[in-house]
N, C-alpha and C positions, 0 to 999 in steps of 0.2 A: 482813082488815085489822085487826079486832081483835088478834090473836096477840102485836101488837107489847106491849100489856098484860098477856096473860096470859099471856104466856115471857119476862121479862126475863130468863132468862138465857143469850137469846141478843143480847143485847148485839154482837155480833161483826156480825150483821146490820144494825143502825141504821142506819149509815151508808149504806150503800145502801139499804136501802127507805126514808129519808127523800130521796135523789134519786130516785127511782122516784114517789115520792110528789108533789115540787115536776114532774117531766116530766108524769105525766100529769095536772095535776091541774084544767086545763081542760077531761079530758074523764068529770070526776068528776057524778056529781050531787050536789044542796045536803046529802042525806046522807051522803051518802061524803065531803064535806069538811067537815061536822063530826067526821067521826072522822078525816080528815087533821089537821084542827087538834088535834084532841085527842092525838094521834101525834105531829105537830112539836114541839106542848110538852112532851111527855114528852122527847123526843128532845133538844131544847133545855136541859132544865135538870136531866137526869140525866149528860148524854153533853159535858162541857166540851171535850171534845177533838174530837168531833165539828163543832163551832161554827163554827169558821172554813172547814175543806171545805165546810161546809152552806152559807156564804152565798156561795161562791166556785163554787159548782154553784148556786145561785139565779139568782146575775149570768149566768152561761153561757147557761144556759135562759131567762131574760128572767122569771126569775118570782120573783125580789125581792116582788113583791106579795101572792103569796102570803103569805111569812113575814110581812112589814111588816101586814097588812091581816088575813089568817085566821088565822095562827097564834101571834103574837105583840104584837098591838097592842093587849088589855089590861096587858100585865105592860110598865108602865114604865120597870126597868131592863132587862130583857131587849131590850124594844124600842132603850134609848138604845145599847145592847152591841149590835145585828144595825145602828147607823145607824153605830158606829165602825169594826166589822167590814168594811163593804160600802166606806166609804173609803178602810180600808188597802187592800183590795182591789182600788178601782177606780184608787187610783194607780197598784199596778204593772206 
């Protein structure tokens, strides 16, 4: 799970192993999701293009909680950006 930190340049990857990450991540232990968490924010505030698939595979999976709750619920703007994201989302 580390890898995601110490190969950024494989970038090309995030995207999936941040949905790989939101699917299994109920069947994480409480260590393994602190280095999820610490993997969604990287993923979150390196990968802007990423952002909107990431919450649009949250919703799908029913695991919006994750991001809202372990991965993003200190960082203020990031949080207010995954509450508009999930809107535009769940309108269409």
């Amino acid at each position: 799970m580390a890898s995601l930190d110490l190969a950024p340049n494989l970038r090309g990857f995030w995207s999936t192993r941040a949905e790989y990450l939101l699917f299994y991540s109920t069947l994480l232990t409480s260590e393994e999701l602190y280095e999820v968490r610490h993997q969604l924010r990287t993923i979150w505030s390196e990968a802007p293009n990423v952002r909107l698939p990431l919450v649009r595979t949250a919703l799908r999976a029913d695991r919006l909680t994750v991001l809202k709750e372990c991965a993003l619920a200190e960082d203020k703007a990031a949080f207010d950006e995954l509450e508009r994201l999930s809107r535009q989302s769940e309108q269409r």
